[in-house]
N, C-alpha and C positions, 0 to 999 in steps of 0.2 A: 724228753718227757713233755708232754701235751700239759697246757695251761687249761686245763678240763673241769669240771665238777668233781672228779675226785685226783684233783690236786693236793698232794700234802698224801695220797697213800700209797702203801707200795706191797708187791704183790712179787711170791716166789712161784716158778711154773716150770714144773719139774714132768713134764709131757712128751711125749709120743707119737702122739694120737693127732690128727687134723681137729677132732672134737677140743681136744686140753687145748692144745695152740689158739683156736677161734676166742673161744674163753680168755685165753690171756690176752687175746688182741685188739679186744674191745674193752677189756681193762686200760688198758694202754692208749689208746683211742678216745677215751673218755677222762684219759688225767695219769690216771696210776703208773708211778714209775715200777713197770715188770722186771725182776730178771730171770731173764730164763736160762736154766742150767743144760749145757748139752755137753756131750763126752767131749774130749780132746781128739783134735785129729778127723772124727767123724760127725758129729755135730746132729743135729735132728734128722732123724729120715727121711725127711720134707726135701733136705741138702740134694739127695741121690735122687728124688723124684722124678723131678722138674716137673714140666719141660722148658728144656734148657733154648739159649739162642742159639740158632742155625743146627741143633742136634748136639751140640758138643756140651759134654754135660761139664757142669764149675757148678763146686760146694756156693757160691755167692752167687750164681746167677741161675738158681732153678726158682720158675715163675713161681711154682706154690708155696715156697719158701717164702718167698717175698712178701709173698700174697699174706701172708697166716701170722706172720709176722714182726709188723709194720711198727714202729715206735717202743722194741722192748730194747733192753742191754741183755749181750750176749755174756754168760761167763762159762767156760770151760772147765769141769769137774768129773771125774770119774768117780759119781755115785755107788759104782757097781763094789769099790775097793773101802774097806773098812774107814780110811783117813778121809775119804769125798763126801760118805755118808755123811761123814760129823761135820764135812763142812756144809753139807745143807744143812743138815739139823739146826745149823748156827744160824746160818744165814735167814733161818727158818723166824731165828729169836727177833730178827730187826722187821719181820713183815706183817701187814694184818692181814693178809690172805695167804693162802699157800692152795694153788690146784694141781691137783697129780692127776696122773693115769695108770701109772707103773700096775704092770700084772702081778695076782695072788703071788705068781712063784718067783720075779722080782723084788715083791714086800719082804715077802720072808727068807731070800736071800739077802739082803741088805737091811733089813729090819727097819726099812723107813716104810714106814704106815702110816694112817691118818694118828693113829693114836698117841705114835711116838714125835710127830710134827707137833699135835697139842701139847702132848705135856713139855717140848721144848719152847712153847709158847701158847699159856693159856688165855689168850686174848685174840691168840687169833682163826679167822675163821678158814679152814682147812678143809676144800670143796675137793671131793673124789671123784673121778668118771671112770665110770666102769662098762663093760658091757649087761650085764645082765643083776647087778645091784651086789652087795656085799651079803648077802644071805640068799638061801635058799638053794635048792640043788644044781643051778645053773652058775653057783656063783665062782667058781673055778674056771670056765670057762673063755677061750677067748674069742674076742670078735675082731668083724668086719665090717665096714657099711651095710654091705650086703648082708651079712647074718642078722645085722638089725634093723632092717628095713625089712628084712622077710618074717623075720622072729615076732617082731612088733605088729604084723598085722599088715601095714604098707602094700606090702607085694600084692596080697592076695587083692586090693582094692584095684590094683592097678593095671592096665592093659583092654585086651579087647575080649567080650565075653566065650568068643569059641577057641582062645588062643591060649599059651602057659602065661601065667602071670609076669611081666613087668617091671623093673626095678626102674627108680626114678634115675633122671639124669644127673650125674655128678654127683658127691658125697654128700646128700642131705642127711643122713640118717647119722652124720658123722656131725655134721654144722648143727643140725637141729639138739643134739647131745650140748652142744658147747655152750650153743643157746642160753637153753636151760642153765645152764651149766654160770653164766653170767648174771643172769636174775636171780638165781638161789644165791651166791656169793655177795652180792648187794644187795641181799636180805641179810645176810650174816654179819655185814660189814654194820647195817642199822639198826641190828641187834644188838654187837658187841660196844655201839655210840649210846646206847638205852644202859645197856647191863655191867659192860665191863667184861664181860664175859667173852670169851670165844665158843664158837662153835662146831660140829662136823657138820658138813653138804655133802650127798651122795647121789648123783644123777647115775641111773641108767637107762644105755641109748633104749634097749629094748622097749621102757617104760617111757620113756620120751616120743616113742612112735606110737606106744597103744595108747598115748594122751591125747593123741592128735585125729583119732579117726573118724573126727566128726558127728554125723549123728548115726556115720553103720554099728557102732560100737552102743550106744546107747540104746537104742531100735530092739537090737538084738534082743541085749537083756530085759527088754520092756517086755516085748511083744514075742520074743521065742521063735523069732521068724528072721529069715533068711533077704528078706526082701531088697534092703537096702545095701545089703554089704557084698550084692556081687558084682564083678567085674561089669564095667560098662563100656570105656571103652569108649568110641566115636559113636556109639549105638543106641544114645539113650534114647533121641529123636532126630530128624532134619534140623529141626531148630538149633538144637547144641549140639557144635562139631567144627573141625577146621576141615579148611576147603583152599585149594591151591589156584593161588595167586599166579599173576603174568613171570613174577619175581620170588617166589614164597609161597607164604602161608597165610590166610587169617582167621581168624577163629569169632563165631558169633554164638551168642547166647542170648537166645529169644526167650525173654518171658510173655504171657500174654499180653499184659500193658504194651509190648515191644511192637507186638506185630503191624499194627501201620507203619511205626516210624521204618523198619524194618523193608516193608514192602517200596514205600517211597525212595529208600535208598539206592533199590533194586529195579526202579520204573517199573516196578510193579503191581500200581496201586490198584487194577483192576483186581488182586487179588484179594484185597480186604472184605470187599463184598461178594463175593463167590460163593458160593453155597459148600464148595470142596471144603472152605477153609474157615469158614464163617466163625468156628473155636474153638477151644484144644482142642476135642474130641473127635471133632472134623479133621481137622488138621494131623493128626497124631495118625487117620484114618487113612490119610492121602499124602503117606511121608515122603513115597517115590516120586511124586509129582514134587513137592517140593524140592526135595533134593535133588532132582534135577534141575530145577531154576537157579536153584544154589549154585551149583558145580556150573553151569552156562554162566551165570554172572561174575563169579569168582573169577574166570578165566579171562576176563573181557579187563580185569584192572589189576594193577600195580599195587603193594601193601601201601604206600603213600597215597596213592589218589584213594583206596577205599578210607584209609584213616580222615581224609578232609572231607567224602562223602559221608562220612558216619557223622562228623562234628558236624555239619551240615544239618544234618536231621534227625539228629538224637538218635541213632540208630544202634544197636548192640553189638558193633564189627569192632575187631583189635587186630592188627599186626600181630604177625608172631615173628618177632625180633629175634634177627640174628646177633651174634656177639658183635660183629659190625655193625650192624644198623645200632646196638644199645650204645658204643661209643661214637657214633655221629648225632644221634638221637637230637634233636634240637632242642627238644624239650627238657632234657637231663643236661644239655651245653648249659642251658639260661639258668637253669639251676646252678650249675658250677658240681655236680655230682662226684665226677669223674677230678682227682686231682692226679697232676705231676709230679712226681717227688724221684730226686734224684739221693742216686743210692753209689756209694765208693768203688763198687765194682761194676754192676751192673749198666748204670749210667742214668738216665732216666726212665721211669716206668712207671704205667700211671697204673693206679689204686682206685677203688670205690671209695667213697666216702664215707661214712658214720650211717648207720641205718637208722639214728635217730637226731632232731635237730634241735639245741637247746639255744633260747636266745640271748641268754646272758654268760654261757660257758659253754663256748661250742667246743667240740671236740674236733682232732686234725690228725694227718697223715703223716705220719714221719718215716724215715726209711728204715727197713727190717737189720738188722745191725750184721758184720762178719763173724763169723764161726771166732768165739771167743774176745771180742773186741772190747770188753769192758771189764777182761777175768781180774786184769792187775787193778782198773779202778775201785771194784766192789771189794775185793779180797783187802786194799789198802784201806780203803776210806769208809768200807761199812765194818768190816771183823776187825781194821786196826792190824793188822799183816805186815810184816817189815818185808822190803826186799830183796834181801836175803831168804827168811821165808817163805815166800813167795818162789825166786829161786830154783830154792829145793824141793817143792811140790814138784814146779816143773821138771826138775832132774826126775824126777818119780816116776812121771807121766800121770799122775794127779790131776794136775791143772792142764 
């Protein structure tokens, strides 16, 4: 348990989901001692994911596991069985948080709801992720990243405009849920420090992607038009677009202000005074001509030398970093971004850091725990469980 800003709380995460997981992981990241409840024997299905070292799949060494799940205690319960239920429920009484994800027909086969978490603890705040929200005709329903990345709006922004739509890389629609999902629950937590009170949280991913669509979504409803919400793509002009490196990729985004520093970078500068390019409208006019200076220049350097050409002269050029180039990164090295944390099985493996940095209570990495490795401590030392007790769940299959 991280020495954090929320040191002293503690959080029950009875999840699924890579969105529930993310959420408890930055609980955990920032103080809160989490436990997370996973069946016996099979554990989160992050376990079976991976990807594993050299292909060989181990419930302890699948990357996203690790990844999702950095500084909680693991306990082993079979929620699904009438005696596990009640040991959440219990375990529910000892925490000020509880976030779930469990599906409608989960709830009500086990009857752990947000409702029945509250009343086993009215103090505390009890954050739900759902896909498409607790009401409404969609709310039965189950999801995917994809279903809420497409449902949400997302899709349809994304890609190239003569092309089908696009779904982002890796599970944002799933992170961005959990997100949310972190910030509403530390509202609830600074509620119930004001009121005394607990509260319900109810994120849905669907609504956590149609909150994010910038100004297509707003546009829309202003103006009744279409303009700003279609696909664009690499298309919107020469100016903004990536373009292939000796090594890569880099991506430039010219605003007008840009266009000297830009041109300079490019030994271009005959081009600022050119009557072709002389302002956007010129320029926007004669995008082939640019873009092929573009594409000539790009090709001529290495993502490193245009990144010291860009610092050089203010110019609007970025790397497009690979997963390699982000952990050699020099820039993120001097930070110390990237930590080490050695794990019981696994061995060492390094983690991102805290996506936020406090100065007087940082937050830290600590290793994702084994399927089950803290069941006897919580079961003894937070519900008071004798050994024997304890035991005989396990004879169960229980625990």
């Amino acid at each position: 348990m991280a020495d954090g800003p929320l040191n002293g709380y503690s959080a029950l995460e009875l999840c699924t989901s890579p969105g529930g997981a993310y959420c408890g992981k930055l609980l955990a990241m920032f103080g809160a001692d989490v436990v997370k409840i996973e069946l016996p024997g099979v554990g989160d299905p992050a376990r079976g994911a991976g990807p594993f070292p050299e292909g060989l799949p181990d419930r302890e060494k699948s990357a996203l596991f690790l990844h999702l799940n950095t500084g909680k205690r693991s306990v082993t319960v079979d929620w699904r069985a009438r005696t596990g239920a009640r040991l959440a429920l219990a375990l529910a009484e000892y925490s000020d948080a509880v976030v779930c994800d469990l599906t409608p027909a989960e709830e009500q086969a086990t009857g752990l709801t947000p409702e029945t978490f509250a009343r086993a603890n009215p103090r505390a705040t009890v954050t739900s992720l759902t896909a498409f929200g607790r009401s409404g005709p969609w709310k039965d329903w189950r999801w995917t990243n994809m279903t809420s990345f497409a449902a949400g709006g997302q899709h349809y922004l994304t890609g190239d405009p003569d092309r089908e739509p696009l779904a982002s890389g890796g599970l944002q629609a799933e992170y961005q849920a959990g997100l949310h999902a972190f910030g509403a629950t530390l509202a609830g937590l600074y509620w119930t420090m004001r009121s005394e009170v607990g509260q319900g949280v109810e994120v849905a991913a669907m609504e956590a992607q149609a909150g994010t669509l910038e100004v297509a979504l707003p546009d829309y409803a202003y103006r009744g038009a279409d303009g700003l919400t279609k696909r664009r793509g690499n298309q919107q002009s020469a100016l903004i677009g990536v373009y292939p490196a000796k090594d890569g990729h880099i991506g430039i985004h010219c605003m007008p202000k840009n266009w000297p520093q830009l041109m300079k970078a490019m030994d271009s500068e005959w081009m600022i005074d050119d009557e072709r390019f002389r302002d956007t409208r010129a320029r926007l006019q004669h995008g082939d001509e640019i873009l092929a200076r573009f594409f000539a220049w790009s090709a001529t350097v290495t993502k490193r030398e245009a990144t010291r050409i860009a610092g050089e002269t203010r110019a609007p050029i970025s790397p497009v970093n690979s997963i390699e180039d982000l952990l050699a990164d020099d820039h993120l090295r001097a930070r110390a971004f990237f930590r080490d944390v050695e794990h019981p099985a696994a061995g060492r493996v390094t983690h991102p850091g805290p996506p936020a940095r406090m100065s007087l209570t940082p937050a830290s990495v600590a290793p994702a725990p084994l399927l089950g490795q803290h069941t006897v401590e919580v079961l003894s030392g937070t519900l008071g469980l004798s050994h024997a007790e304890i035991t005989l769940l396990r004879q169960q299959g229980i625990v």
